[in-house]
DRENPA-3360 file (N, C-alpha, C; in nm, 2 decimals, always signed):
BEGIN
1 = XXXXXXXX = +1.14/+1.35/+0.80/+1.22/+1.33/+0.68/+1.23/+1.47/+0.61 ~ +1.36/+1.49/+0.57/+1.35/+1.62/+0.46/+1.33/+1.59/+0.33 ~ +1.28/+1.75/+0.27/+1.27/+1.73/+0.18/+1.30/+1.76/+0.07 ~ +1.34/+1.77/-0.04/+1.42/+1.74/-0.19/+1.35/+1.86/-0.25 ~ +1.38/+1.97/-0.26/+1.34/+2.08/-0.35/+1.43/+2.14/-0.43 ~ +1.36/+2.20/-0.58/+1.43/+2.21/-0.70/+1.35/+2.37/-0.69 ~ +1.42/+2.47/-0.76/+1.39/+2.62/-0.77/+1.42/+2.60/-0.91 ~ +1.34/+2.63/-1.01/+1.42/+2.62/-1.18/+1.31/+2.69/-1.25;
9 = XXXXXXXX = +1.35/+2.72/-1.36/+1.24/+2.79/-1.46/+1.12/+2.71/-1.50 ~ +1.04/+2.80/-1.55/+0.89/+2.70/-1.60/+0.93/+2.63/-1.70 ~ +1.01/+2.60/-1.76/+1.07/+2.50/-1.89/+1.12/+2.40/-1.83 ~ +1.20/+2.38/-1.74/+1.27/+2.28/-1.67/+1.15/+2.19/-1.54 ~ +1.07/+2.26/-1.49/+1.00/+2.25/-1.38/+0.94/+2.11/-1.43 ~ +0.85/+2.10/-1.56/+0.82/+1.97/-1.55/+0.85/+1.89/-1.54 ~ +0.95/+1.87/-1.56/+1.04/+1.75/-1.57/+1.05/+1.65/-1.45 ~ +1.11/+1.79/-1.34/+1.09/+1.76/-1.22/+0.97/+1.71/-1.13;
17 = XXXXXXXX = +0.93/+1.79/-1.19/+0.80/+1.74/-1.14/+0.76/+1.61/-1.15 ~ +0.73/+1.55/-1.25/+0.74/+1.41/-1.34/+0.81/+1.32/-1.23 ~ +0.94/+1.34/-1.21/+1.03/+1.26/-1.08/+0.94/+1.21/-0.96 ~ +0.87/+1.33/-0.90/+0.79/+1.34/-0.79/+0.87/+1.46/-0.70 ~ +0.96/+1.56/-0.77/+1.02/+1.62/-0.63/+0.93/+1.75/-0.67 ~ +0.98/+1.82/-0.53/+0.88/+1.93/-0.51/+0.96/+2.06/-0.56 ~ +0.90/+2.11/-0.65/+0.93/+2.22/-0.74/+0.92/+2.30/-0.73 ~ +0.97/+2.44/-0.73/+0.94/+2.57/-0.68/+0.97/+2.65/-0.84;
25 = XXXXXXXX = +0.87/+2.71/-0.90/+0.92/+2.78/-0.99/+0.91/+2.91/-1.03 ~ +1.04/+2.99/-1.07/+1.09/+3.14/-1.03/+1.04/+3.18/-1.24 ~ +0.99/+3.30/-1.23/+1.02/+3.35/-1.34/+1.10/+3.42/-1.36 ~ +1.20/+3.49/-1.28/+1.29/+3.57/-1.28/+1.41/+3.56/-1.18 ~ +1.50/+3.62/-1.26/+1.63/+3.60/-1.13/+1.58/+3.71/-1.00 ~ +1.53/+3.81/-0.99/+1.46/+3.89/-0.93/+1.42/+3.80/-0.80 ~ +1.27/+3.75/-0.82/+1.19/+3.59/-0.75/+1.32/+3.51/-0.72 ~ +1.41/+3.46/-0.82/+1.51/+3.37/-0.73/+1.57/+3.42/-0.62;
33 = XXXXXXXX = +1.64/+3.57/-0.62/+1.68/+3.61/-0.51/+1.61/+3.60/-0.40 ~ +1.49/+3.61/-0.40/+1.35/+3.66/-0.26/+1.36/+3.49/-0.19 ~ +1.30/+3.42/-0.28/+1.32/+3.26/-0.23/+1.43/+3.19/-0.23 ~ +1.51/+3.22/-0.31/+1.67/+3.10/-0.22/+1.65/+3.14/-0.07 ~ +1.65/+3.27/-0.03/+1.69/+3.28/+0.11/+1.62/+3.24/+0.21 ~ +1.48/+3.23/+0.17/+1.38/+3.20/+0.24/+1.42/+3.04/+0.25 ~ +1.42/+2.98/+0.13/+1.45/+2.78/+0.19/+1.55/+2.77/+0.25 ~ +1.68/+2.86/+0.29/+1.77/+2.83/+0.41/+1.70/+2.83/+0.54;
41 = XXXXXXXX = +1.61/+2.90/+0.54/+1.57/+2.90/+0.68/+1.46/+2.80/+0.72 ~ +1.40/+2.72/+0.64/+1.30/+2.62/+0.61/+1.34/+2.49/+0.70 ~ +1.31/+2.44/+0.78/+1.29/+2.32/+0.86/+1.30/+2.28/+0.84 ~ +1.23/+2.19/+0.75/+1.20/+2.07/+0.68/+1.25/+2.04/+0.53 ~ +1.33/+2.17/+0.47/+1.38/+2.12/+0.38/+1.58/+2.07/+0.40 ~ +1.57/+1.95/+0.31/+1.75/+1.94/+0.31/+1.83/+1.95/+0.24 ~ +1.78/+1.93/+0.10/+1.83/+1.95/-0.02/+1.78/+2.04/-0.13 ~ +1.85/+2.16/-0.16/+1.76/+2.25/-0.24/+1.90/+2.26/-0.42;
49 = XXXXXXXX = +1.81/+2.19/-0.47/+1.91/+2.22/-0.58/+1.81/+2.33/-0.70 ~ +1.93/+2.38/-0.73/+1.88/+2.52/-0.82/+1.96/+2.56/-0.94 ~ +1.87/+2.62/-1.06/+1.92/+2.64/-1.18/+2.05/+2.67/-1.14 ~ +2.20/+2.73/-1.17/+2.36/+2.77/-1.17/+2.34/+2.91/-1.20 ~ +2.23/+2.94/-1.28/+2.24/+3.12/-1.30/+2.13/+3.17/-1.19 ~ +2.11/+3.11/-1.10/+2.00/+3.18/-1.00/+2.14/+3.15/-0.86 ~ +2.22/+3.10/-0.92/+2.34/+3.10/-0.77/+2.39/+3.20/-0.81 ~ +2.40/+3.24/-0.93/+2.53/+3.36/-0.95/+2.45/+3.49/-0.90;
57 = XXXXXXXX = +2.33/+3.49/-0.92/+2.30/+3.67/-0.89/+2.27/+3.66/-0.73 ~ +2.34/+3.55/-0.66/+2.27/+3.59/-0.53/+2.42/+3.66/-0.46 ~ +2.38/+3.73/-0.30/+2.48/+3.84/-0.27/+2.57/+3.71/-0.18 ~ +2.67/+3.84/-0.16/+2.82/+3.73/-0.10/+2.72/+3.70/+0.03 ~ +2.67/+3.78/+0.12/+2.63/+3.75/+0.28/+2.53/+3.59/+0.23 ~ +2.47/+3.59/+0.13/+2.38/+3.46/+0.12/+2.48/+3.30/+0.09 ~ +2.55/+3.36/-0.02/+2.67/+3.27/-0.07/+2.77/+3.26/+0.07 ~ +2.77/+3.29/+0.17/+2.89/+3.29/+0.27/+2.79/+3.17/+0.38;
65 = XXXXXXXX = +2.65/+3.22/+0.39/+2.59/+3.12/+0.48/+2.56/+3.03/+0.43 ~ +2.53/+2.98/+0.27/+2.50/+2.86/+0.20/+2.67/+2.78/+0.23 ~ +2.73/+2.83/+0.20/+2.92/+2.79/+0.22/+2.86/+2.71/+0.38 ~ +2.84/+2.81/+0.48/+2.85/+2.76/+0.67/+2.75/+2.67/+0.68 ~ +2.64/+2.67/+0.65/+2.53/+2.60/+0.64/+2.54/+2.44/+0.61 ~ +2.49/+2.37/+0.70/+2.50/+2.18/+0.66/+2.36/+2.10/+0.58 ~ +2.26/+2.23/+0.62/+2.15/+2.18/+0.58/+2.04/+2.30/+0.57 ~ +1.98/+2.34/+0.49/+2.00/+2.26/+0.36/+2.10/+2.22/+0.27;
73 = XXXXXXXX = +2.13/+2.15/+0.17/+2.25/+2.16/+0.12/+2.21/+2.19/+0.00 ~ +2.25/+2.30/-0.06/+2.22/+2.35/-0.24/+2.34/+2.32/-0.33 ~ +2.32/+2.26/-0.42/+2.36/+2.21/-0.55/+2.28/+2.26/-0.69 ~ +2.40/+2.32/-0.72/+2.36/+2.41/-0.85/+2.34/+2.30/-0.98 ~ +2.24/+2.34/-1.02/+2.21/+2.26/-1.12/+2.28/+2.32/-1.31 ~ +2.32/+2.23/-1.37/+2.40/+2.37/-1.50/+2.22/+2.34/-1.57 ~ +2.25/+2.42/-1.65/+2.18/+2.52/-1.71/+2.21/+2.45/-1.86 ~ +2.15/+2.44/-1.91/+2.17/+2.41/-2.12/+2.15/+2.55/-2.21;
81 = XXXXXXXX = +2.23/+2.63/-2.20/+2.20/+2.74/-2.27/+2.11/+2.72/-2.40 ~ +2.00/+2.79/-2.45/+1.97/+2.79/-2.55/+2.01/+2.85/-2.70 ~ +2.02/+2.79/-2.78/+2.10/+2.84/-2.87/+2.28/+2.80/-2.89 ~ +2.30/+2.73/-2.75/+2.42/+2.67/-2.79/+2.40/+2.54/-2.78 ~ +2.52/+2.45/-2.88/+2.50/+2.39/-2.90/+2.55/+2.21/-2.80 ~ +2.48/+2.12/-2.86/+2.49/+2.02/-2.74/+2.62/+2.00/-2.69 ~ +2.74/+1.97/-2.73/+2.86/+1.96/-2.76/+2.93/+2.03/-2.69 ~ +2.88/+2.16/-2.63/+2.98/+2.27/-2.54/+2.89/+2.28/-2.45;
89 = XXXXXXXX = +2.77/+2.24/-2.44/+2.71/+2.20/-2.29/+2.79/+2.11/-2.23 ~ +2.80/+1.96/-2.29/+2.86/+1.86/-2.24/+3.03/+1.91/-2.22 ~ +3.09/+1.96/-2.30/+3.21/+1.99/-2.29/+3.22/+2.08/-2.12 ~ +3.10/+2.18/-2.14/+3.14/+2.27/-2.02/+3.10/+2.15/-1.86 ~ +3.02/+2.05/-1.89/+3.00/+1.96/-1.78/+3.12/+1.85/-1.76 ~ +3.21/+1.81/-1.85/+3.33/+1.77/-1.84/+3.40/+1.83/-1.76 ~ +3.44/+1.99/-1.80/+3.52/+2.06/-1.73/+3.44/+2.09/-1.55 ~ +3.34/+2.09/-1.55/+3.33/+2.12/-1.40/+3.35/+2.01/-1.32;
97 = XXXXXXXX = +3.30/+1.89/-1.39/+3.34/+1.75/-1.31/+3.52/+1.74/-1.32 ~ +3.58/+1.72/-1.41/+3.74/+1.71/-1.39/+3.84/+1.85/-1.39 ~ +3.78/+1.93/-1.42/+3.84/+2.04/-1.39/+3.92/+2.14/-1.51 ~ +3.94/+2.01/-1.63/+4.04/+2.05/-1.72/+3.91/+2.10/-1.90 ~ +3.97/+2.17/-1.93/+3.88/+2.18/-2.03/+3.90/+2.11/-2.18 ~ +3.80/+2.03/-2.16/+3.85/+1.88/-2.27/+3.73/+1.95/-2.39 ~ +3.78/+1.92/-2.54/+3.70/+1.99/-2.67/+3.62/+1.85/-2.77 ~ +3.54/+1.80/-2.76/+3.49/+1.67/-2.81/+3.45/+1.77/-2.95;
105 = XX = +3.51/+1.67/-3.03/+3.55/+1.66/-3.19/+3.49/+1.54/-3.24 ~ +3.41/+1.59/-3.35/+3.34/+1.49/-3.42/+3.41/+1.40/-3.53;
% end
């Protein structure tokens, strides 16, 4: 059976953890770049979902084999910026699921 791993900051990790999935945690986008690449090539894993700002700093040649690649399969997780507020998180999660950018008004 594969297995279900999450790459995320030490703020988010617990959480995960809590679930039961197996957690890998980066303190820097630096460390994110070294380990994304390494769980592609991992056996045993299938599903690697990862913070959305540790996809952006990775290079085209990684981002071109995650694209060809069936497995593992990585899903970017979004990110809740800090300091902004709940309302354009959710709005920016609207727009990635339907595509349109919708403005929730109180």
């Amino acid at each position: 059976m594969y297995k279900f791993s999450v790459v995320t900051d030490p703020d988010t990790a617990a959480g995960f953890r809590l679930a039961g999935v197996d957690v890998i945690e980066v303190r820097s986008m630096d460390e994110a770049k070294k380990i994304i690449p390494e769980l592609l090539l991992r056996d045993d894993t299938g599903i690697v979902a990862l913070n959305e700002d540790y996809m952006q700093v990775l290079d085209d040649k990684i981002l071109a084999k995650i694209e060809k690649t069936y497995r593992p399969i990585i899903i970017p997780i979004p990110v809740r910026k800090r300091g902004g507020g709940g309302m354009s998180y959710i709005e920016r999660l609207l727009q990635r699921a339907i595509g349109y950018n919708i403005v929730v008004r109180r």
